[in-house]
C-alpha positions in Angstrom: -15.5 -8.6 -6.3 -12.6 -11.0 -6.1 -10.4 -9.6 -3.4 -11.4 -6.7 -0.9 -9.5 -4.7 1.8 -11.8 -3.9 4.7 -11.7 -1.6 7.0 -12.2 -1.9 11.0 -15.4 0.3 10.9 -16.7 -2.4 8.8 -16.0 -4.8 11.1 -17.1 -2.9 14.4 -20.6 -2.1 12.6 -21.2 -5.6 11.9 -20.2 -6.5 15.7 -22.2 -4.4 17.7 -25.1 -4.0 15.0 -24.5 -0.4 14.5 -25.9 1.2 10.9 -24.2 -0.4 7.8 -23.7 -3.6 9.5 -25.2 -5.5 7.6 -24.5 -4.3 4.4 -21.1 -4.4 5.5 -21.5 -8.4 6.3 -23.7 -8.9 2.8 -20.9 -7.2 1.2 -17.7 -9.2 2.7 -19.7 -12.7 2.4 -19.4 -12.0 -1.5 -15.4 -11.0 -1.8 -13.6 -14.5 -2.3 -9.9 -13.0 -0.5 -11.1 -10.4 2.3 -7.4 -8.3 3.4 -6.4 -6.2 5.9 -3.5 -4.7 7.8 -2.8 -6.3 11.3 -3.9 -2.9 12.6 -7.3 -3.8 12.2 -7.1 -6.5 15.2 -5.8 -3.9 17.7 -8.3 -1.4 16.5 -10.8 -3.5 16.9 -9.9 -5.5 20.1 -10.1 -1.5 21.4 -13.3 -1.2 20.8 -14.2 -4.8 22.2 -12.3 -3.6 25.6 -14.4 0.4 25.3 -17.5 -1.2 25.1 -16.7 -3.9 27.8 -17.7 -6.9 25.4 -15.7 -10.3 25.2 -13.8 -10.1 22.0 -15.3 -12.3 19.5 -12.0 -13.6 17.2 -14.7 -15.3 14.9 -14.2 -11.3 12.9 -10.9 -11.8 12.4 -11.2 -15.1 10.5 -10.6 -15.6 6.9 -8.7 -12.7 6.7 -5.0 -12.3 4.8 -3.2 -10.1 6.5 -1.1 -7.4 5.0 2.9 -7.2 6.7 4.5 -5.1 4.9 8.0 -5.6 4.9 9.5 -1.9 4.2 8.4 1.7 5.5 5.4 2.7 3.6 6.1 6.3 3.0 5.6 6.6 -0.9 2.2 4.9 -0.3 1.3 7.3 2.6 2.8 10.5 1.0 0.0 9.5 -1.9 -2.6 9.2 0.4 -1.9 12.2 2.1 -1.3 14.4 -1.4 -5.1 13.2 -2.1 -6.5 14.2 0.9 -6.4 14.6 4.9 -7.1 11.6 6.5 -6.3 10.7 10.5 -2.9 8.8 11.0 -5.3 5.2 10.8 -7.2 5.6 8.3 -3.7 6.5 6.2 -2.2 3.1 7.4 -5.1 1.3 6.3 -5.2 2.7 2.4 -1.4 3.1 2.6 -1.8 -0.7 2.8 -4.4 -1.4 0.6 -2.2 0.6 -1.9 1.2 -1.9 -1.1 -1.0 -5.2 -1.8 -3.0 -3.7 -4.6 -0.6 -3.1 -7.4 -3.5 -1.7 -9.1 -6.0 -0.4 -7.2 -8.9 -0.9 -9.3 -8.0 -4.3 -9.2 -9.2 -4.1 -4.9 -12.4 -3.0 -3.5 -12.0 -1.3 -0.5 -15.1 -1.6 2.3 -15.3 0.9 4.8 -18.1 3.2 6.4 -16.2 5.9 6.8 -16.9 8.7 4.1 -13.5 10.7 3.8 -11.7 7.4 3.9 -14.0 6.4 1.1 -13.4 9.4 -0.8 -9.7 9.4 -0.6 -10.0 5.5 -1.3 -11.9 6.2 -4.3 -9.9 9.2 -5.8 -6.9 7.1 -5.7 -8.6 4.2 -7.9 -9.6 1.3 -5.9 -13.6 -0.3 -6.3 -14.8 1.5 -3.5 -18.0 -0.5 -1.4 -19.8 2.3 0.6 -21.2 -0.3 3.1 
């Protein structure tokens, strides 16, 4: 896989060795451009601060950040037309779908299953970590 959007539940498995960690790690080791939305960091920061852990910015490097620079409501109105998702996990593909151009041309790593679904029904090269 050449380029990959992952998700923060990737990235929280992989830091506090919870199931699918390291498949999750195996997995983003082999995708040569790893991107994300900037959401990610705060997301995951969160869960740094809940579990009253140092944050460890090593995760965050080597990733390309996604800014989009318009309102991403035709992305998100897709999302949401192939299935119910919570408000971040529809930022995240709603992203995924602004960079991608193709979606089969973007894996998408997550271990969360509805996001998966949805990810996969809309076309991207899903990676069930």
């Amino acid at each position: 896989m050449n380029a990959a959007y992952v998700d923060t539940s990737c990235l929280v498995a992989i830091a506090f060795g919870e199931s699918g960690g390291t498949h999750a790690a195996r997995r983003l080791h082999g995708v040569e451009e790893i991107v994300s939305s900037n959401l990610l960091e705060a997301e995951l920061r969160a869960a740094f601060s809940r579990e009253e852990v140092p944050f460890d910015a090593a995760l965050l490097s080597g990733i390309t950040w996604i800014l989009p620079d318009r309102p991403l409501t035709d992305e998100i109105a897709l999302v949401l037309e192939t299935g119910y998702l919570r408000g971040a996990d529809v930022w995240h593909i709603a992203c995924a779908l602004f960079v991608a151009g193709n979606p089969r041309d973007l894996g998408f790593l997550t271990l969360d299953d509805r996001q998966a679904h949805v990810a996969e029904r809309l076309g991207f090269v899903v990676a069930r970590t």
